[in-house]
N, C-alpha and C positions, 0 to 999 in steps of 0.2 A: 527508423520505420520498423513495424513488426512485421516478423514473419511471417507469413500465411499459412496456416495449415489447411489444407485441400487434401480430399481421398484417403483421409489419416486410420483409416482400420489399421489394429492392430500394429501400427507403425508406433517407432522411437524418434524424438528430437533430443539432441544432445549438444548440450551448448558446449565447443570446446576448450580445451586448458588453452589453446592460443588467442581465447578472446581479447579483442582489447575493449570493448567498451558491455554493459551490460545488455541484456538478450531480453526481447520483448516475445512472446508467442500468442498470437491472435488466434485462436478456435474456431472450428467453423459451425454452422450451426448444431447444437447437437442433437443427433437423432437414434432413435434404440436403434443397440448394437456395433458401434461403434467405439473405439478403446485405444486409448491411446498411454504412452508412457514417454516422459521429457526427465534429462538426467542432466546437473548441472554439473560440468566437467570444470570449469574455472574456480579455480584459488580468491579471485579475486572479485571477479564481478557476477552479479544474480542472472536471476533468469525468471522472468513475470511470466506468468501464463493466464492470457486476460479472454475470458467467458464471451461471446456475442452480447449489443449490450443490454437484450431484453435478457439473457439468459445470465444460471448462475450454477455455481456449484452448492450441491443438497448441503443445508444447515447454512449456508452463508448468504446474505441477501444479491439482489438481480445487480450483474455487474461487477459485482466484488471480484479484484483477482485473488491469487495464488504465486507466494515467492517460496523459490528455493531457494533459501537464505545461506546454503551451508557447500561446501565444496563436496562434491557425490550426494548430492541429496537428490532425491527420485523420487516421481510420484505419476502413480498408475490409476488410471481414472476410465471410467465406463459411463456408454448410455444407456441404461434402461427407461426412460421416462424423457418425453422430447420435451427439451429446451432446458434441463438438468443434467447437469454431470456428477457423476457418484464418484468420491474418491475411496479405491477399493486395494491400496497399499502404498507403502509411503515410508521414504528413511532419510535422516536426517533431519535440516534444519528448516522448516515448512511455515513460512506465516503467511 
């Protein structure tokens, strides 16, 4: 089951190097002003970060998620525009 992100201002989710299975991250709705940053700590296993399902992240269609494909990969995402997430920095390996 995924995770819930609830109350996420300017909060981090960090998936850890002791994961064993891969890490899902459910979004809450997005609304301006809210920011949030997910870092994937495991070697091994991703970490989804999946949109509300009317919503999406700018330039991807409604719904589409977000992997962090690569062990330390991080990606920092903002609301300016409700039911849009802007991704506004980002390192490693991101599909």
């Amino acid at each position: 089951a995924p995770v819930r992100a609830a109350g996420i201002r300017g909060k981090t989710y960090y998936s850890t190097s002791a994961a064993t299975v891969n890490s899902f991250l459910l979004l809450p709705s997005a609304q301006p002003g809210m920011s949030f940053k997910a870092i994937r700590g495991s070697a091994t296993y991703y970490l989804r970060i999946d949109p509300q399902a009317a919503e999406k992240f700018r330039g991807l269609g409604v719904g589409v998620t977000r992997t962090l494909a690569s062990e330390g990969a991080s990606l920092y995402f903002q609301c300016v525009e409700a039911g849009i997430w802007d991704v506004v920095g980002s390192s490693g390996t991101i599909t």
